[in-house]
C-alpha positions in Angstrom: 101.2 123.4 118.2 102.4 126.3 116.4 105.7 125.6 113.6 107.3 128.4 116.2 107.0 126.0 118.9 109.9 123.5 118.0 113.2 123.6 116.2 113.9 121.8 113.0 116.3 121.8 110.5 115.0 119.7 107.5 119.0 119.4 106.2 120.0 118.1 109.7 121.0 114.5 110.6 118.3 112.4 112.3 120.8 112.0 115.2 120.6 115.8 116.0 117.4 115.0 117.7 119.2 112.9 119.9 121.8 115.5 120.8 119.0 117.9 121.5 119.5 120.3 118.0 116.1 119.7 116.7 113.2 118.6 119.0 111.6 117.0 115.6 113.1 115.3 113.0 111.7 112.7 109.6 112.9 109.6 109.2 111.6 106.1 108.2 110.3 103.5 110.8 111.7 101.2 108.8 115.3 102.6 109.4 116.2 105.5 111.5 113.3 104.3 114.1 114.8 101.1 114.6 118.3 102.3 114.8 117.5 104.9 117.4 115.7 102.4 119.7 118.7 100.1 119.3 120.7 102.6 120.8 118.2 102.7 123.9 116.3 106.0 122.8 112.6 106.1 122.8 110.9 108.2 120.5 107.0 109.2 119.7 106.2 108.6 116.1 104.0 110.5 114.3 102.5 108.9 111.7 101.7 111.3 108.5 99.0 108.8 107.7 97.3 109.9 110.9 97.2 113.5 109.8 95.3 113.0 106.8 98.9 112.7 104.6 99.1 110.0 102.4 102.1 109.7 100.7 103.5 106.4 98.9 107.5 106.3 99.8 108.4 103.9 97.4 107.1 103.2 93.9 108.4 102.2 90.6 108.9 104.2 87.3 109.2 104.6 84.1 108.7 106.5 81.1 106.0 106.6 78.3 108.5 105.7 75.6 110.4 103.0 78.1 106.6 101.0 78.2 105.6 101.5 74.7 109.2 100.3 73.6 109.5 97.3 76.5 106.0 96.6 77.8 106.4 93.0 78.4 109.7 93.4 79.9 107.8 96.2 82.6 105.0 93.3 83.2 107.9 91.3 83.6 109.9 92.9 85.8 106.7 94.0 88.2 105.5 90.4 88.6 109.1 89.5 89.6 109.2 92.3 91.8 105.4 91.7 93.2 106.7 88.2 93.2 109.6 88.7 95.6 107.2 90.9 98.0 105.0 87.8 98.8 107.8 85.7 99.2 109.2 88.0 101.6 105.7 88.5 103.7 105.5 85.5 103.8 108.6 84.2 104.6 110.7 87.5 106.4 113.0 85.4 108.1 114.2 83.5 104.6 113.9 86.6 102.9 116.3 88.3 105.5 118.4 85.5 105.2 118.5 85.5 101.4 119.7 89.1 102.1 122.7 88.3 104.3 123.7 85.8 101.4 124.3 88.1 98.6 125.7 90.7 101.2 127.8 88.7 103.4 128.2 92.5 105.3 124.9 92.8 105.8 124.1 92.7 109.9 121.1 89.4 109.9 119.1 90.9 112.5 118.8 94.2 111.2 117.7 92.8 107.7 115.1 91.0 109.7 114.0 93.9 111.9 113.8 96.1 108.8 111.7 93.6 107.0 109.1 93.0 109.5 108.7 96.8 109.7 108.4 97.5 106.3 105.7 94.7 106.3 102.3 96.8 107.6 103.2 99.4 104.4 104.4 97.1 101.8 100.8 95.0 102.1 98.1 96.6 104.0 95.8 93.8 103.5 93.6 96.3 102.0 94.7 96.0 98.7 97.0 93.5 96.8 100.6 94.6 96.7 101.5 97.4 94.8 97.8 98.8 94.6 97.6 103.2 95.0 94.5 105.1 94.2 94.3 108.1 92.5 93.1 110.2 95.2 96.5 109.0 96.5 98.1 110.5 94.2 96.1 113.8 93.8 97.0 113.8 97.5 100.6 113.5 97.0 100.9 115.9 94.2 98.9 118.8 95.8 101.0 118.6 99.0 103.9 118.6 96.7 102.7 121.7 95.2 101.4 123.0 98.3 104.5 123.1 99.9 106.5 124.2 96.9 108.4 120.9 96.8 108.5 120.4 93.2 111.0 123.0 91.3 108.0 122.6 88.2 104.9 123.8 87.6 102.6 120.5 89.4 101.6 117.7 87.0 98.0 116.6 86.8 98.1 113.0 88.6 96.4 111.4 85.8 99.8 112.1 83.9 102.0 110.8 86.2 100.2 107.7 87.7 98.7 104.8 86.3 97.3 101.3 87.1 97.7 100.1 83.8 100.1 97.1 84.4 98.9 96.2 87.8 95.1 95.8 86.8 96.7 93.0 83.7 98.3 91.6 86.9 95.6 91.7 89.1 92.6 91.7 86.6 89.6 91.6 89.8 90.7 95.0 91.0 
């Protein structure tokens, strides 16, 4: 299918594919998705992943001068954080509930449904949690740079991405 073929406005609201503006529009699974079938649509999903487009959605940062000033408060933090993850695969419902408890607004089925979405990207069963590859990230940055997304000249992966802290967490990988 030709780019001519469809309409889409990348600055539009996901619901303008529902009020026939754009025949596609991006969102997550993890959120719009579920919030468009809850309001009775059906919608094909096409998975970048499918495509050949790797792209991690979420990962955490920092800078150069941030680790070598705070490492063990980085390790710290990431075990915590990789910490939480298993609890929550393990345990969605709890972890949803644990949600609702420190934000009484929060809707308890939502939290739930976005949870046990989330679960097939947050642990593959590939890898341990948290685990990316370099050819991921060559991937993400030449797409990036591809499709002049990045207001910068494109950084070399190797300078932006590193396992450093997750292989002292995980020392077998």
């Amino acid at each position: 299918m030709h780019p001519d073929q469809w309409r889409e406005d990348p600055d539009a609201a996901f619901s303008a594919l529902f009020t026939g503006q754009v025949d596609v529009a991006t969102g997550f699974v993890t959120t719009e998705l579920l919030a468009a079938e809850k309001a009775g649509y059906q919608l094909h999903v096409i998975y970048p992943d499918d495509y050949g487009v790797h792209f991690s959605t979420d990962s955490l940062v920092t800078t150069d001068a941030y680790l070598a000033a705070n490492r063990e408060t980085v390790v710290r933090f990431l075990r915590a954080t990789l910490r939480g993850w298993r609890f929550a695969i393990e345990n969605p419902t709890e972890a949803a509930q644990l949600t609702v408890h420190y934000n009484p607004a929060a809707d308890p089925m939502y939290e739930l449904n976005t949870l046990t979405a989330s679960l097939p990207f947050i642990h593959t069963g590939q890898d341990p949690i948290g685990m990316m590859t370099i050819e991921e990230w060559t991937g993400m940055v030449d797409a990036l740079g591809t499709y002049e997304f990045l207001d910068q000249t494109v950084p070399d992966p190797t300078d932006v991405f590193t396992l450093e802290i997750l292989r002292e967490i995980y020392p077998e990988q």
